[in-house]
C-alpha positions as CSV (number, residue, x, y, z in Angstrom):
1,X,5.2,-36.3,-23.1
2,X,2.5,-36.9,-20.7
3,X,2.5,-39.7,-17.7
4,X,-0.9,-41.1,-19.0
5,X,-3.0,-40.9,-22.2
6,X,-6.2,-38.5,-21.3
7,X,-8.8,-41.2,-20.5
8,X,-6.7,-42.9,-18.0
9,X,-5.4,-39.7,-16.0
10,X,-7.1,-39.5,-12.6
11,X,-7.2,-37.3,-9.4
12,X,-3.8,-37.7,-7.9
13,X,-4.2,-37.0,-4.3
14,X,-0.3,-36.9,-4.2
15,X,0.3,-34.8,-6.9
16,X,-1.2,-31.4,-5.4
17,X,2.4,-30.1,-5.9
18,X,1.9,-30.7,-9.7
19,X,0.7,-27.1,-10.9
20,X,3.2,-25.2,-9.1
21,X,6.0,-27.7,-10.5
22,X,5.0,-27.2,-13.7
23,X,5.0,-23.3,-13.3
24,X,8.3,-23.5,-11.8
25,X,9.5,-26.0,-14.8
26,X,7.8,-23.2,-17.5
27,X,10.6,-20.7,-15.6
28,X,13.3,-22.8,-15.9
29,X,13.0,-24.3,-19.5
30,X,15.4,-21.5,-21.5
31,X,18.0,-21.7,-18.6
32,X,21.0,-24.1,-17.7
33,X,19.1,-26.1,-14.9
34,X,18.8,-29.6,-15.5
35,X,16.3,-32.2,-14.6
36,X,19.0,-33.5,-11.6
37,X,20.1,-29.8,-10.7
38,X,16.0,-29.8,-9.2
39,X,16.0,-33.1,-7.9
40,X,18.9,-32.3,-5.7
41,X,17.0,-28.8,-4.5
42,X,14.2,-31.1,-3.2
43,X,16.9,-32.9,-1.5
44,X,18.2,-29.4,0.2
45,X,14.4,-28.9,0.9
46,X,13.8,-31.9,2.8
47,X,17.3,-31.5,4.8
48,X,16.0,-28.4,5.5
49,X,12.4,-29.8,7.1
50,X,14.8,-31.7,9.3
51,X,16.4,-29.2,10.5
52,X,13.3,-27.1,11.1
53,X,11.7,-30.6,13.1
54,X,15.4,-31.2,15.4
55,X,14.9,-27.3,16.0
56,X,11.0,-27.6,16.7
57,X,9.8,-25.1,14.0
58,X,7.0,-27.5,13.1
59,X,5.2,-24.7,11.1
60,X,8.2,-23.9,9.1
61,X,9.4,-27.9,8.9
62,X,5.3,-28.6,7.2
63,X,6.4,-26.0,4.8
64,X,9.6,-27.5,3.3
65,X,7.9,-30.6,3.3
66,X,5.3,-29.4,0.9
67,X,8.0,-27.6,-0.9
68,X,10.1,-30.5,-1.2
69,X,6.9,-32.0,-2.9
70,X,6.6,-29.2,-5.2
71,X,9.9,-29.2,-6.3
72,X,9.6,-33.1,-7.0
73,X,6.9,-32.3,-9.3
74,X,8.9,-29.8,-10.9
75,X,12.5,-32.5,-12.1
76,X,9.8,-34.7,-13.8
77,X,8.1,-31.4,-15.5
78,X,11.3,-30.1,-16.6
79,X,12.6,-33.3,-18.2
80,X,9.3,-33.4,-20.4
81,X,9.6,-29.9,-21.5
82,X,13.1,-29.7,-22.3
83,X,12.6,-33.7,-23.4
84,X,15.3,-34.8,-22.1
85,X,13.9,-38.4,-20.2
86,X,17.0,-40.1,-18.5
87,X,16.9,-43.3,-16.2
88,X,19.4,-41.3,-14.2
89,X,17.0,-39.1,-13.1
90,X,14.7,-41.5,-12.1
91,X,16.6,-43.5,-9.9
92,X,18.0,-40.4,-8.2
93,X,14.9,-39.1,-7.1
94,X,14.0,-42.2,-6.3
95,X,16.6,-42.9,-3.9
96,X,16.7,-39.2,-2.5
97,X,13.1,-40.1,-1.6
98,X,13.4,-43.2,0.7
99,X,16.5,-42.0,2.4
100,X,14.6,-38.3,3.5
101,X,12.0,-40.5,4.0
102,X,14.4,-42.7,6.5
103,X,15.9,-39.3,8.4
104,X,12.3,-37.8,8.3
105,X,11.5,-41.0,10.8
106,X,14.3,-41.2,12.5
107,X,14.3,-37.1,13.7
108,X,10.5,-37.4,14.6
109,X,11.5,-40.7,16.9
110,X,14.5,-38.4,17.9
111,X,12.1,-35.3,19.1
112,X,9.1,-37.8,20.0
113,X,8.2,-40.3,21.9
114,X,8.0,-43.1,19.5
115,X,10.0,-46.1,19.9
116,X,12.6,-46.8,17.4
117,X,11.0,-50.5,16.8
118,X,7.6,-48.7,16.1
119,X,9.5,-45.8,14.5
120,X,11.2,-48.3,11.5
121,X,7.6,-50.1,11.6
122,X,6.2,-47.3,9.9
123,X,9.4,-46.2,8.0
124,X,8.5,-49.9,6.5
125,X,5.1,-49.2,6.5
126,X,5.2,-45.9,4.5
127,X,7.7,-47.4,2.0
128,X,5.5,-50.5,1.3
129,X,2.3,-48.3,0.9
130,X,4.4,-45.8,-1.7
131,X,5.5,-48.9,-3.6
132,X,1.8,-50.6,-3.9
133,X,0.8,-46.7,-5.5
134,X,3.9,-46.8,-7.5
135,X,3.4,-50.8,-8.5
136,X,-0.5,-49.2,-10.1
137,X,0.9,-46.6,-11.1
138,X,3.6,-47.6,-13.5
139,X,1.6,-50.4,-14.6
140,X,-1.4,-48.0,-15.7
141,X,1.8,-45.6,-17.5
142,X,2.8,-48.5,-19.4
143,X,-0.8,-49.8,-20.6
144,X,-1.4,-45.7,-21.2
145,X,-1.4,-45.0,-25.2
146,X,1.2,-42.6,-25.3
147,X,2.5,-42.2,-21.8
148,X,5.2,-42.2,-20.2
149,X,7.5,-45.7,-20.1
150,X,10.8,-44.7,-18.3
151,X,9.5,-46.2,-15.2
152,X,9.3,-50.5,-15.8
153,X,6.7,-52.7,-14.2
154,X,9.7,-54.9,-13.3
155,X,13.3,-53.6,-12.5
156,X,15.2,-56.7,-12.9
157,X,18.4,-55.2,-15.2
158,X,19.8,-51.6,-15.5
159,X,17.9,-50.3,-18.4
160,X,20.1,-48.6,-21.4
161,X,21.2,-45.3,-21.1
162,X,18.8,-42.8,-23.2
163,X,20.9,-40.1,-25.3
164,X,22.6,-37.8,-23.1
165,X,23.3,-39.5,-20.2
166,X,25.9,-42.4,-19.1
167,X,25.6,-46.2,-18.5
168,X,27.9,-46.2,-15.7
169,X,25.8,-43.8,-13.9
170,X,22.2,-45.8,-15.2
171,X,24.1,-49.0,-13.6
172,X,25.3,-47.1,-10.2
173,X,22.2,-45.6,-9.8
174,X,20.2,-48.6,-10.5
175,X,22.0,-50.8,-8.1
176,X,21.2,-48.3,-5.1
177,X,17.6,-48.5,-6.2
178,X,17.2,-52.1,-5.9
179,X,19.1,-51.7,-2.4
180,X,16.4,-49.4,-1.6
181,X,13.8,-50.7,-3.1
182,X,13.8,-54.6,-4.2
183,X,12.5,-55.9,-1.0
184,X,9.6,-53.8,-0.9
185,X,8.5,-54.4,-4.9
186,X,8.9,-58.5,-4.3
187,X,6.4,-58.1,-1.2
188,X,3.8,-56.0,-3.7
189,X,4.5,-58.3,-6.2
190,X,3.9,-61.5,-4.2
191,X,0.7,-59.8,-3.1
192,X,-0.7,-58.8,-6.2
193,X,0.9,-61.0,-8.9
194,X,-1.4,-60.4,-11.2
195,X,-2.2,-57.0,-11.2
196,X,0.0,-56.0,-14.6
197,X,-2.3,-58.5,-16.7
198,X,-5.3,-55.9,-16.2
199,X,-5.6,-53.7,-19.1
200,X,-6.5,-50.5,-17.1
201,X,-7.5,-49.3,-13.7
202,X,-10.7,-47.7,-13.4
203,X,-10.4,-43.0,-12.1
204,X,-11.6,-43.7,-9.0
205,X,-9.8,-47.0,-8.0
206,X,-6.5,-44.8,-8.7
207,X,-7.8,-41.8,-6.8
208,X,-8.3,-43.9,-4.1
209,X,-5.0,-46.0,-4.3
210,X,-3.2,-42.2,-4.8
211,X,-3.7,-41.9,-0.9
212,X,-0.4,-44.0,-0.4
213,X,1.8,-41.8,-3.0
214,X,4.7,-39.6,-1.5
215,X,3.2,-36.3,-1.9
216,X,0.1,-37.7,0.2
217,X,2.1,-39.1,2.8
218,X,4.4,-36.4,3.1
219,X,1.2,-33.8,3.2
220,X,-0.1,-35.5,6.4
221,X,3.2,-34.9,8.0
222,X,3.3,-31.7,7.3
223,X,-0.3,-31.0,9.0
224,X,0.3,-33.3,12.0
225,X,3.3,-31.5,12.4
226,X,2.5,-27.6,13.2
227,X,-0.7,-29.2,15.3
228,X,1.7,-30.5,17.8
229,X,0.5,-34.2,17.0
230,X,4.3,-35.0,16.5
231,X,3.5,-38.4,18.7
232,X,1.0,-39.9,16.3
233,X,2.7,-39.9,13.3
234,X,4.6,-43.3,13.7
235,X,1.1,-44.9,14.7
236,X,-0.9,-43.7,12.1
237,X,1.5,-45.1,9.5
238,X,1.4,-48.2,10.7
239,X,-2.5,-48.4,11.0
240,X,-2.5,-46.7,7.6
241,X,-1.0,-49.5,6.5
242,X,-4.7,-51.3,6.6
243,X,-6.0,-50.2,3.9
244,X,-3.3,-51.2,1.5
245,X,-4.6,-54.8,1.8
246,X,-8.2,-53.6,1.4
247,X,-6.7,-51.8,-2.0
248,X,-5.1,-55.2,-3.0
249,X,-8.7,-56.8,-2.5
250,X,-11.1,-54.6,-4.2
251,X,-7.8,-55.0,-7.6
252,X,-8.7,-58.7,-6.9
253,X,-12.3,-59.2,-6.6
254,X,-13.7,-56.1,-9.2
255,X,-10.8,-55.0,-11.6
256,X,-9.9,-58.5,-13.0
257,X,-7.0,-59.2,-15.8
């Protein structure tokens, strides 16, 4: 199954690591891997990056980074092909995500000179920027003929377990993610109440919303990185952070319910 229906996909600036995923998905479809076995080599990936960043192998660190996007791309892939969708999944990758994200910050204010107020600014920055992309996102995947539903507009309850996997897990798993993540989806919310009522959002309006998903994010890392410009990554997250509220205006004032 596809995310979205073929008129609604768009140019995911995140999702560069999407090809390569699916070609390493395509190699791993007749074998024993599983959906989670990837997600947690993503993980290894990005404890990796870290590693390479406390050790100052920026060059190598940019490259797990990307790779850890890759590999992202890939869990999602593989689930499709083998179709085997579980909420389990989804709320793992999910809270691998903002925890790397968390020790990414932290070991950049380590070998920096950030502050660690500015330094969980932007941790809170980033996160609220991936959940406005993720907010579109998964409202446009629901409205999408056809595409993909795992992910809900509005995680108030642990879902049902699909076949294959357990509700215990589904409720564990889902309880860490709205640790994680509540907080940051009822300030998107309270911003942009409204935004689920529209039927669709417009190619370009999620190209340009796509510069606040993960893979995005994670890609300017990576390049800041290796160019020695270790200092100006908490910054520019923060400033980033501008644009999300001109994003929220141009949903209000031209793409109307």
């Amino acid at each position: 199954m596809s995310k979205l229906a073929e008129k609604d996909k768009f140019l995911d600036l995140s999702d560069y690591g999407r090809p390569l995923g699916k070609a390493i998905a395509l190699q791993l479809k007749n074998t024993k891997f599983t959906p989670i076995h990837v997600t947690l080599l993503f993980g290894i990936s990005g404890l990796i990056a870290i590693y390479c960043i406390l050790e100052k192998q920026y060059l190598l660190a940019g490259f797990f980074i990307v790779l850890k996007s890759i590999i992202d791309a890939a869990d999602g892939e593989l689930a499709r092909i083998k179709n085997t969708p579980s909420y389990s999944g989804r709320y793992l990758d999910s809270v691998f995500d903002i925890v790397l994200n968390f020790l990414f910050f932290m070991t950049i204010y380590y070998v920096s000179n950030a502050s660690i107020w500015l330094t969980l600014l932007a941790f809170f920055c980033i996160q609220l920027q991936g959940t406005l992309y993720n907010y579109y996102y998964v409202i446009l995947r629901n409205k999408s003929v056809g595409g993909d539903s795992t992910s809900k507009i509005f995680e108030y309850k642990s879902p049902k377990a699909l076949p294959g996997e357990s509700q215990k897990t589904v409720d564990i798993l889902f309880q860490f993610y709205t640790i994680f993540y509540g907080g940051f989806d009822k300030i998107i919310h309270a911003l942009d109440q409204d935004a689920y009522k529209v039927k669709t959002f417009p190619n370009w309006f999620m190209t340009a919303v796509s510069i606040y998903g993960l893979g995005f994010q994670l890609l300017i890392i990576a390049i800041l990185l290796p160019l020695n410009l270790i200092d100006y990554i908490v910054p520019f997250f923060i400033i980033f952070t501008v644009f999300l509220f001109v994003l929220i205006g141009i949903r209000k004032r031209y793409i109307k319910a």
